[in-house]
C-alpha positions as CSV (number, residue, x, y, z in Angstrom):
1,X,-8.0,6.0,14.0
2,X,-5.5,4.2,16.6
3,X,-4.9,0.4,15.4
4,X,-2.5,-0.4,17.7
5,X,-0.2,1.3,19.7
6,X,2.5,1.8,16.7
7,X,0.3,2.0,13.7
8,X,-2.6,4.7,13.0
9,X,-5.3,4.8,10.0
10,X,-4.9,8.0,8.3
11,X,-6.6,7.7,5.2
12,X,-9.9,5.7,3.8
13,X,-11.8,6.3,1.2
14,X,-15.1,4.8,-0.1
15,X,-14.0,1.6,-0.3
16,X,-13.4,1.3,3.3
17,X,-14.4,3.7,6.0
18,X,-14.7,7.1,4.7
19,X,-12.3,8.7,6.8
20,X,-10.8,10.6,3.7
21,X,-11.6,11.3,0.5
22,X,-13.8,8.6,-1.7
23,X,-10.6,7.6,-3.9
24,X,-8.3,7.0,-1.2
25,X,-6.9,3.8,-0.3
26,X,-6.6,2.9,3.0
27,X,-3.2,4.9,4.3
28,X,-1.2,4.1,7.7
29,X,1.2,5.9,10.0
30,X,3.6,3.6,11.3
31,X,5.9,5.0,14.8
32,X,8.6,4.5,16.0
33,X,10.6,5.9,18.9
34,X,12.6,8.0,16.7
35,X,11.1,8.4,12.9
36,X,7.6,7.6,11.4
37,X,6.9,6.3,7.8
38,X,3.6,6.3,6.0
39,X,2.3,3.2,3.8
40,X,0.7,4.9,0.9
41,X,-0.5,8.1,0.4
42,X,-4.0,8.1,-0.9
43,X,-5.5,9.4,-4.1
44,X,-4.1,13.4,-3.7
45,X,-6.8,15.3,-2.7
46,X,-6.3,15.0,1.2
47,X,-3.0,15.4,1.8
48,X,-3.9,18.2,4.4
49,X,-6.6,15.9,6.3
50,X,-3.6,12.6,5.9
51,X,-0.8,15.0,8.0
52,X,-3.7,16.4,10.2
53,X,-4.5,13.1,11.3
54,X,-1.4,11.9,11.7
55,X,-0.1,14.3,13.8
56,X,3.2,14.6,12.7
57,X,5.8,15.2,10.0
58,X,6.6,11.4,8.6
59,X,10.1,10.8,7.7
60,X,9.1,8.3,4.9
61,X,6.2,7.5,2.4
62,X,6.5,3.8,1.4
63,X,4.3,3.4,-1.3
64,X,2.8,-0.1,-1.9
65,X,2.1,0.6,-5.6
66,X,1.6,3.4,-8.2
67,X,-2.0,3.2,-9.0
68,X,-3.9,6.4,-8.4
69,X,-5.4,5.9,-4.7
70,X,-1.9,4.4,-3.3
71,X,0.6,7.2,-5.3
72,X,-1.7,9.8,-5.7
73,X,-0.8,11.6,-3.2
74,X,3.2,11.6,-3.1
75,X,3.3,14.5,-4.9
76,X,1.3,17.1,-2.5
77,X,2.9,15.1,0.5
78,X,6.1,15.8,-0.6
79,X,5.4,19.2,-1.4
80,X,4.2,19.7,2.6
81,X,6.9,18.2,4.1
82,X,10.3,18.5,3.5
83,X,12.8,16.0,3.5
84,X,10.1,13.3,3.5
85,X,11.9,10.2,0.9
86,X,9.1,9.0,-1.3
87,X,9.6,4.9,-2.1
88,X,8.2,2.8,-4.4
89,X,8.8,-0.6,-6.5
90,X,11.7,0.3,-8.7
91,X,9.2,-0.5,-12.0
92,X,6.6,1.8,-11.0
93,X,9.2,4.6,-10.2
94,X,9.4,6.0,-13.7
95,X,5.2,6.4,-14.0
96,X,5.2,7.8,-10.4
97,X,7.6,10.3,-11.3
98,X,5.9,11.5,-14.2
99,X,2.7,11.5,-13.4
100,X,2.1,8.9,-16.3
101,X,-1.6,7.8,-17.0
102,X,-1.1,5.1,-19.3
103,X,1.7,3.6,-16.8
104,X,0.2,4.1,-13.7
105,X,-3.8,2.8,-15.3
106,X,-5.3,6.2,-14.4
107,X,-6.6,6.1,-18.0
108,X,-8.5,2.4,-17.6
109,X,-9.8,3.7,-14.4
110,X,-11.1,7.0,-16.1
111,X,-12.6,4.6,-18.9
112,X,-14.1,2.6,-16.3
113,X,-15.6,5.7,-14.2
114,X,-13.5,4.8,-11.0
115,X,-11.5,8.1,-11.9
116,X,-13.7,11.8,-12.6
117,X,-12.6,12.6,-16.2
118,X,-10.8,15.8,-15.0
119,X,-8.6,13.4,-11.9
120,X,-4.8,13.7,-12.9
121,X,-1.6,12.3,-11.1
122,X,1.0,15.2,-10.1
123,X,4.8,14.3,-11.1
124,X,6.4,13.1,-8.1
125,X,10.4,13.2,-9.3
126,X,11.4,12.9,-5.6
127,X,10.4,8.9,-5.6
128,X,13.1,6.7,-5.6
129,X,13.4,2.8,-5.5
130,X,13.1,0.4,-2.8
131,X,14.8,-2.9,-2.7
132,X,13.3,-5.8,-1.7
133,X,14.4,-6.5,1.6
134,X,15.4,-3.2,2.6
135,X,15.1,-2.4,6.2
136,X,13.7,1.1,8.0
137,X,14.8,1.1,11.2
138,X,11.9,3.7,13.5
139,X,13.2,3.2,16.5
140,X,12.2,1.1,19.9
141,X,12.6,-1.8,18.0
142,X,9.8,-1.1,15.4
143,X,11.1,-2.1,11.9
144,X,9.7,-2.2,8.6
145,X,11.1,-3.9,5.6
146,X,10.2,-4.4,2.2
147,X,8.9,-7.2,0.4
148,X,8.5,-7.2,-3.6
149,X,4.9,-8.8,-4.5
150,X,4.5,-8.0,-8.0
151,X,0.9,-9.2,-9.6
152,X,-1.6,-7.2,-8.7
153,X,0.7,-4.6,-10.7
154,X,4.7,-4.2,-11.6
155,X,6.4,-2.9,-8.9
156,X,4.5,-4.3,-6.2
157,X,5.6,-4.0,-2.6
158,X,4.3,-5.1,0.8
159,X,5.6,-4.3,4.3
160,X,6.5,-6.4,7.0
161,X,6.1,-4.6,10.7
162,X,8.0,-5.9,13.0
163,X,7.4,-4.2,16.8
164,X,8.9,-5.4,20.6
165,X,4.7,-6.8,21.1
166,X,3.3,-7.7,17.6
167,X,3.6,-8.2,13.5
168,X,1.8,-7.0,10.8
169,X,2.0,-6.8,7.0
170,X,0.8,-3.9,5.1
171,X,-0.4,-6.1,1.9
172,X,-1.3,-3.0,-0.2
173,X,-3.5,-4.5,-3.1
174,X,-2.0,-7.8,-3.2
175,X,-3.8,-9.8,-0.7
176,X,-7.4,-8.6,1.9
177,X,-9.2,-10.1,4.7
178,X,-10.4,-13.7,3.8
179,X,-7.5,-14.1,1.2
180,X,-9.6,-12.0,-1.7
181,X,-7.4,-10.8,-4.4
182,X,-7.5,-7.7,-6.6
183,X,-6.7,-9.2,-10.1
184,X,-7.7,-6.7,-12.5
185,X,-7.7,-6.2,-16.5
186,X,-4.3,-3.7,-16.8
187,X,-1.3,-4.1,-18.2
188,X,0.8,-5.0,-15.7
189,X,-1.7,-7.3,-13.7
190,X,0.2,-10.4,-14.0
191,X,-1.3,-14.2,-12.8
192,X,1.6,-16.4,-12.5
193,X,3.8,-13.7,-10.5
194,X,0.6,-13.1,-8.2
195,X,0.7,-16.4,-7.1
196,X,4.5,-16.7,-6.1
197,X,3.7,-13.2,-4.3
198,X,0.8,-15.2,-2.6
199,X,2.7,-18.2,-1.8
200,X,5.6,-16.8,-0.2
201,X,3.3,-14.5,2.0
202,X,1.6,-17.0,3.8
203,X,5.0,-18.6,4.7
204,X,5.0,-15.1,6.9
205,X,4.1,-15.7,10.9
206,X,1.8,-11.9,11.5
207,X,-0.5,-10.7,13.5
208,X,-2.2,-8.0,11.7
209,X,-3.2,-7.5,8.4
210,X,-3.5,-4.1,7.4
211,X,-4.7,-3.6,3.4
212,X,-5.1,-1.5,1.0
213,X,-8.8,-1.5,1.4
214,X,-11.9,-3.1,3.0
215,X,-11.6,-4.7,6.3
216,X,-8.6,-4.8,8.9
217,X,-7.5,-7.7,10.5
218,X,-6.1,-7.0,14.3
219,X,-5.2,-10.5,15.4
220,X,-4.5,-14.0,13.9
221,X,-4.0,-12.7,10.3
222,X,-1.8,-15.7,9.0
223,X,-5.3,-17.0,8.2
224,X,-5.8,-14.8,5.7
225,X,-2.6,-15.5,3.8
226,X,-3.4,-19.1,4.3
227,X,-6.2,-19.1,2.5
228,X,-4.7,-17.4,-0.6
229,X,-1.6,-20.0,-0.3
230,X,-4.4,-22.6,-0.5
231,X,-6.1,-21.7,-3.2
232,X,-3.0,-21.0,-5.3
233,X,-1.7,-25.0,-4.3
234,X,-5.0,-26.1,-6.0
235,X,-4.1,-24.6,-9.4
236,X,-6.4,-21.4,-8.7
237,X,-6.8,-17.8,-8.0
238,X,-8.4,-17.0,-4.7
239,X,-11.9,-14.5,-5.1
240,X,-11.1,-11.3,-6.5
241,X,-12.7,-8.1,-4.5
242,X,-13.4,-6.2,-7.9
């Protein structure tokens, strides 16, 4: 599904627009003129329909976070494509690596039937850490760079488009449409760090926001990480989607 003419939805899931499998996040391709990268990777089981749609071999997998339906997937992605570097949040590295339940919260969402009791996370030792700030260059003036967001979960990352026509942020699970939230009973879901993350989005001049699930926003996004910003000025937490 063709967002715009750098960025293509590759994966979906139930919570969005069933494009993939039900557990998938929402997963983009990002071109450039000379490299691709995706943002996120789904749950696992549709690694072969995430490349098909795509199109191409990515050069990168920039993963916004390690739970399940974002990191799921590294490890079959990175089995079909060689030479593809796997990034994530430098504290969720260790539990995308090893596949680990507790770490990652695979075993709350199992508890909480989100998960099928016989879902597991393959090891993905390729990962390795991103910095905040760090810069991917794709060519044709298209430019990604990393922001660290923790809250929603340690290790936390949002990317920042930048293209020749338009901007975008690829909020992950930190921020959605209408400024919702996704603050969530895990331990690493941490309040007062969300709302720096929050605050220091909106400050952010983009055009699109692209999440992690539910609805898309094409044009006029700052809006959305407005609204969060306001919320957090007030001494609250903005409306969380789960």
């Amino acid at each position: 599904m063709r967002l715009t003419d750098h960025v293509t939805l590759v994966a979906s899931g139930a919570a969005g627009f069933d494009l993939t499998d039900p557990l998938d996040c929402h997963a983009y391709l990002v071109r450039g003129s000379r490299r691709s990268a995706l943002i996120d990777a789904g749950a696992g089981r549709s690694a072969a329909d995430i490349l098909r749609i795509a199109g191409v071999r990515p050069d990168l997998l920039l993963l916004t976070h390690g739970h399940a339906d974002h990191a799921g997937g590294a490890a079959a992605l990175a089995a079909a494509v060689p030479g593809l570097r796997v990034l994530a949040g430098a504290e969720a590295v260790a539990w995308i690596a090893d596949g680990d339940e507790a770490g990652l919260s695979v075993d709350k969402g199992k508890a909480a039937g989100v998960y099928p009791p016989d879902y597991v996370v393959p090891p993905c030792p390729r990962v390795e850490a991103v910095a905040d700030g760090a810069e991917f260059d794709l060519g044709g003036g298209v430019l990604v760079r990393a922001l660290a967001t923790p809250g929603h979960a340690d290790g936390h990352m949002c990317y920042l488009l930048t293209t020749p026509h338009h901007t975008a942020l690829f909020s992950g699970d930190c921020v959605f449409s209408g400024g919702r939230i996704s603050l969530q009973n895990l331990h690493d879901c941490r309040v007062p760090e969300y709302a720096a993350s929050l605050t220091m989005l909106a400050a952010l001049d983009v055009d699109a926001l692209f999440p992690g699930h539910h609805e898309i926003s094409l044009a006029g996004a700052g809006r959305h990480l407005t609204t969060a910003r306001d919320i957090v000025a007030r001494g609250l937490l903005p409306r969380s989607t789960t």
